[in-house]
N, C-alpha and C positions, 0 to 999 in steps of 0.2 A: 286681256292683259294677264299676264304672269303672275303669281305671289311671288313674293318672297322669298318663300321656301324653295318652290320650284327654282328661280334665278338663282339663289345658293347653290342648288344643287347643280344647275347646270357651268356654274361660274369653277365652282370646284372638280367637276368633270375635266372642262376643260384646263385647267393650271396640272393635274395630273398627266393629261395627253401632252400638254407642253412641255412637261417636267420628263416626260418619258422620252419622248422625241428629240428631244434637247441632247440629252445621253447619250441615245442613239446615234444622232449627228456628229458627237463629238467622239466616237471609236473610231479608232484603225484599223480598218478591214485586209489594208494589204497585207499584215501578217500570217503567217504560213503554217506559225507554232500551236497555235489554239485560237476558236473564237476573240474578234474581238470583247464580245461580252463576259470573257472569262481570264482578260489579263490586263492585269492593275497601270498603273503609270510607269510604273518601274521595267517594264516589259515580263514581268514574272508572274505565273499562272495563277489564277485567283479560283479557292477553290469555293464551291457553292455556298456553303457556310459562311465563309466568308464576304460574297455577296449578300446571302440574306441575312444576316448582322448588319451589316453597313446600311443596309435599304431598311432596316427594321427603326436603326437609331435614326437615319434619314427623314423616315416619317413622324418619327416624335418630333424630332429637335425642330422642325417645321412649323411641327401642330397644325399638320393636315385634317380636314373636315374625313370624319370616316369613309365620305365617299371617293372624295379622290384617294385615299390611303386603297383602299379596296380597289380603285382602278388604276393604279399606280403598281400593284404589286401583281394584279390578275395580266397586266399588261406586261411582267418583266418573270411570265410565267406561274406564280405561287398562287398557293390557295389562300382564304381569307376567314375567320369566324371572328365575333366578339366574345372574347369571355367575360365582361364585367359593363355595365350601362349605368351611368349616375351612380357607380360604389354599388349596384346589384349586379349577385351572378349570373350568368345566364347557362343554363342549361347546355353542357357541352362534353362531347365523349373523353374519355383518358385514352385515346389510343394516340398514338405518338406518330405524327406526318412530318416528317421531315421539311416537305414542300410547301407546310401552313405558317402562316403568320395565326396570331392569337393576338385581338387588340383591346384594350380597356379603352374605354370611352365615355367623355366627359362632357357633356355640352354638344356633342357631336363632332369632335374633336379627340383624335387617338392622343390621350397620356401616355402610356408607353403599349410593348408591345414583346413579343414573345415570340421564340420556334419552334415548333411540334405542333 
């Protein structure tokens, strides 16, 4: 039998893959002008930034378990670190990745979250 921990972890996995896939299925592919994963509702081109903004508040406003956050975002391409665990820093370079999320996490739950 499973813990607990484990079932979380796997329950969260999965709510990530659905939450990604969901997305996925909901693009318009037949457009010609750019990816569909790079143009907003308005048919106007969305620039990365502004993807990883929106996916960043995404996983807060959710209060996704840091696991699915980390496969949620490893999934829609970016990279992943925590910079902060229960209000402690953790150990993390200053160079600046455009591609990274930065997550605080509380409970094991992203409070909010950062770019670079």
């Amino acid at each position: 039998m499973r813990s607990r921990a484990a079932r979380t972890a796997l329950a969260s996995v999965a709510i990530a893959v659905m939450a990604v896939t969901g997305l996925t299925a909901c693009s318009n592919s037949s457009s010609s002008e750019a990816p569909a994963s790079e143009i907003n509702l308005s048919g106007s081109p969305v620039t990365a930034n502004e993807d990883m903004t929106a996916l960043c508040a995404q996983i807060v406003e959710q209060g996704l378990p840091v696991e699915a956050a980390v496969a949620l975002a490893e999934a829609s391409g970016y990279t992943t670190r925590v910079g902060s665990l229960d209000g402690e820093g953790q150990a993390v370079t200053t160079d600046l990745q455009e591609d990274r999320f930065t997550f605080d996490v509380e409970a094991d739950i992203v409070t909010a979250c950062t770019i670079g």
